[in-house]
C-alpha positions in Angstrom: 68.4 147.3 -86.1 65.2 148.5 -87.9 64.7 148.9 -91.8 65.5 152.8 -92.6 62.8 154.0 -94.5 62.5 157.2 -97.7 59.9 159.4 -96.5 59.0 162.4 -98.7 58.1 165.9 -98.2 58.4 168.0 -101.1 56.5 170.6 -102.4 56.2 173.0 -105.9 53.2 175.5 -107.0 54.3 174.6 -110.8 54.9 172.0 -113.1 58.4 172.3 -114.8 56.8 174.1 -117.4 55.9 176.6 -115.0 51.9 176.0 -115.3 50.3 176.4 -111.7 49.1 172.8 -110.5 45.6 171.5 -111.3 43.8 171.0 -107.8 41.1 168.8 -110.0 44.0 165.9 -110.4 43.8 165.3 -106.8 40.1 165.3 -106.0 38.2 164.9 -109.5 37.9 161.3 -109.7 37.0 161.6 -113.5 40.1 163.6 -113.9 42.1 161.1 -112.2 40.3 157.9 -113.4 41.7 159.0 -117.1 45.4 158.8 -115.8 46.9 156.0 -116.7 48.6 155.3 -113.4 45.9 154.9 -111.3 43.9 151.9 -110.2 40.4 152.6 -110.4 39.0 149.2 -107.8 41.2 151.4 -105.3 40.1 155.1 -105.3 37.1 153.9 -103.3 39.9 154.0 -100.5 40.8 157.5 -101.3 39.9 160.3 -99.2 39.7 163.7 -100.1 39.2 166.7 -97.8 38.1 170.3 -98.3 39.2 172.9 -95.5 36.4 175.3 -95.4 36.5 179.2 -94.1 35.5 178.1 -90.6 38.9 175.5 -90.6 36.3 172.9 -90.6 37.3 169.9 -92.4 34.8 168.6 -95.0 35.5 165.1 -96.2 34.5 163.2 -99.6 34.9 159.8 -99.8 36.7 157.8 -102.2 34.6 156.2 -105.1 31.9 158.7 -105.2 32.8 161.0 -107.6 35.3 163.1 -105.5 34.9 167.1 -106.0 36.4 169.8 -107.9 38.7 171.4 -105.2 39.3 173.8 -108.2 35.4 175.4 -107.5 36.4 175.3 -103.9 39.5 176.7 -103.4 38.7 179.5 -106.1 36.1 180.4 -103.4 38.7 180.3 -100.5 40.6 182.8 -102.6 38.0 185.6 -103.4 37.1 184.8 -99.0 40.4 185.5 -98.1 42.4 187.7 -100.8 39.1 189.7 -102.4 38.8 192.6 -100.9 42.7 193.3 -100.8 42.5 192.4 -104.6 40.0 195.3 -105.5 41.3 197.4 -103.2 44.7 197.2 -105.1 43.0 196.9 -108.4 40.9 200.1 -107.4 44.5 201.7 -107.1 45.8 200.5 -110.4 42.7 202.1 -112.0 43.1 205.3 -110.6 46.7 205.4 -111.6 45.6 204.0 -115.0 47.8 201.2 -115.0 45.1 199.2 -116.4 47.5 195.9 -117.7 48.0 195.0 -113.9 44.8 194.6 -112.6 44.4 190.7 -112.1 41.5 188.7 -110.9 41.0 185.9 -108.5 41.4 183.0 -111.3 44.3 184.9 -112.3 45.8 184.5 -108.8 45.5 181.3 -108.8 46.9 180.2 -112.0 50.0 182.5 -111.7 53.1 180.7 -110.5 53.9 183.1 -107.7 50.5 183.5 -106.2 49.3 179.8 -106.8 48.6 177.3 -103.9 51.5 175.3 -102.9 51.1 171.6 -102.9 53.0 169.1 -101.0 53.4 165.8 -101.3 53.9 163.2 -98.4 54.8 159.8 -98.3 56.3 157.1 -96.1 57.7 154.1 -97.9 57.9 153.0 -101.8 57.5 150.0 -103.8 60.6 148.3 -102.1 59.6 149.1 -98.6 59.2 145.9 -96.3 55.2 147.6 -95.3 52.4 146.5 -96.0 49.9 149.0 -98.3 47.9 149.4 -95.1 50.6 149.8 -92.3 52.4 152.5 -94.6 48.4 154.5 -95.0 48.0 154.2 -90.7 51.5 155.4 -90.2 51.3 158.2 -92.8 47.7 159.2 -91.3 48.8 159.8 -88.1 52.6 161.2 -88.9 50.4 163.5 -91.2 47.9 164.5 -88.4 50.9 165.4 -86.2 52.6 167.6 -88.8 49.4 169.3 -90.3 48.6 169.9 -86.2 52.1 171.4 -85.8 51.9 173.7 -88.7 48.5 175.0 -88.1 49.7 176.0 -84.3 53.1 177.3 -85.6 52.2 179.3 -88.4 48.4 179.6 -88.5 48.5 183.2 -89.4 50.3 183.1 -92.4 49.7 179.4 -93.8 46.0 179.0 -95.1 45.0 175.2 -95.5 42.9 174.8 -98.8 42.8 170.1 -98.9 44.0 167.5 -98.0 43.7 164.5 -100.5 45.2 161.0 -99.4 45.3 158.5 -103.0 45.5 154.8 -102.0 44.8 154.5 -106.1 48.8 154.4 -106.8 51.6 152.2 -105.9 52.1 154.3 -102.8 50.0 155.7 -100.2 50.5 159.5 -100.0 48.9 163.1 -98.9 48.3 166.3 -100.7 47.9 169.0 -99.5 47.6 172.6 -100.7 47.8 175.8 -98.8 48.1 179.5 -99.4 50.8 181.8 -97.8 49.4 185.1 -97.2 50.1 188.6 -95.2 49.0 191.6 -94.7 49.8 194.5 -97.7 50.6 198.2 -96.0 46.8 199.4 -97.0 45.9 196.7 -94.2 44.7 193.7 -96.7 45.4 190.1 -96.2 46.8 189.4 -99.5 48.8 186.7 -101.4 52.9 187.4 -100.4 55.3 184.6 -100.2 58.1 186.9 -99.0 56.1 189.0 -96.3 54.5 185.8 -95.0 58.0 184.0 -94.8 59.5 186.8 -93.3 56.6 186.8 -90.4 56.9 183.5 -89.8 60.6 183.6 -89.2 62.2 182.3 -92.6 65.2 183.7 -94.0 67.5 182.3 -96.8 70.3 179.8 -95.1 73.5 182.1 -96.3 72.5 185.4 -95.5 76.3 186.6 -96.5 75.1 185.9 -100.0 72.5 187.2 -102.3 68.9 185.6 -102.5 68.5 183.1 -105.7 67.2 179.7 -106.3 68.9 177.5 -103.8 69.2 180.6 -101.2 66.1 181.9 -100.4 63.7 181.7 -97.4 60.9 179.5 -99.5 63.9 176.9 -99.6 64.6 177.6 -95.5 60.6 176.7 -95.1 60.8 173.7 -96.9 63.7 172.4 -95.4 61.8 173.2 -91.9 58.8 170.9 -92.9 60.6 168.3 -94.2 62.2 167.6 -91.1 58.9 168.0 -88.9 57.2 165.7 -91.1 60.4 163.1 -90.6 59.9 163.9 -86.8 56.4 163.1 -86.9 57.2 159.9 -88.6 59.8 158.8 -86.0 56.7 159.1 -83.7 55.7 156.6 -85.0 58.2 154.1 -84.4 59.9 154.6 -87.6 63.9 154.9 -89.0 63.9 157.6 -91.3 66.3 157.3 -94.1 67.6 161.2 -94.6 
């Protein structure tokens, strides 16, 4: 019978202090050169990759610096969310509720409109693979599922990178996307709820109110996590639920 292997999929917008997530740690290679976790002789295996408005992938190599996907995914934010942001902040004005108009950085930082990030990983420490065979089998599991989302949900979830680290005892992915709708004016705006919602996610008890455990965010992530185990059974895998 095969090894049963851990496989993660888990994603967060905030640290547990509920600070938005720096994009820099995962593509800054001075950033992530000062943690004291990471091998530096390896990040030249890294691969970092910045999802422009066309959808195009742009890849950095590993060992040359990286790139501040902080820059670039502030830009993807005023693309997709400005005009719905001064169009709101136009109405706030006019209303004279002057403490709610926000700006782009301010998006970005706050917990609730943040990037998510998730994390993906096929083995640890104690797995019977080698570095190498856990980075080709998380490649192409990752390919699948990053393929799957896009064509299930390509409305609503806005890729922003994709950053594989080989610098740490694991092999694993990054990657951080927005979820965004359209408000009732008719702008494509940051909304976690109206996005879920479109792309068919409700909380798992609906008999019971909506809190932490019970929500349609939780629904979604239970969702991926089990597309991203599926596209690791492609590959000849024994996932360990």
């Amino acid at each position: 019978m095969a090894e049963k292997i851990k496989a993660t999929a888990r994603q967060a917008r905030a640290t547990r202090g509920g600070k938005a997530f720096n994009a820099n740690h995962n593509t800054d290679e001075k950033v992530r050169a000062a943690q004291p976790h990471i091998d530096i002789e390896r990040m030249k295996y890294n691969l970092y990759i910045e999802i422009g408005s066309n959808l195009k992938p742009i890849r950095h190599e590993g060992g040359k610096g990286g790139y501040r996907s902080s820059m670039t995914e502030k830009m993807r934010y005023r693309e997709l969310y400005g005009d719905g942001l001064e169009a709101r902040n136009a109405r706030y004005r006019e209303k004279g509720k002057k403490d709610n108009i926000r700006t782009i950085s301010e998006l970005i930082q706050d917990p609730k409109t943040a990037p998510i990030e998730g994390l993906y990983q096929i083995g640890n420490m104690n797995t019977d693979l080698s570095k190498q065979e856990m980075h080709d089998k998380l490649i192409k599991a990752f390919d699948a599922f990053y393929q799957q989302l896009r064509k299930n949900y390509k409305n609503n979830l806005i890729p922003l990178d994709i950053s594989l680290h080989m610098d740490e005892t694991t092999p694993h992915i990054h990657f951080r996307y927005t979820l965004g709708a359209k408000d009732k004016f008719g702008h494509f705006m940051p909304n976690q709820t109206q996005a879920l919602n479109e792309m068919g996610f409700d909380r798992q008890d609906t008999s019971r109110a909506k809190d932490r455990y019970n929500n349609a965010l939780v629904s979604f992530s239970d969702s991926t996590r089990e597309l991203f185990y599926q596209c690791c059974e492609k590959q000849g895998l024994v996932i360990d639920r």
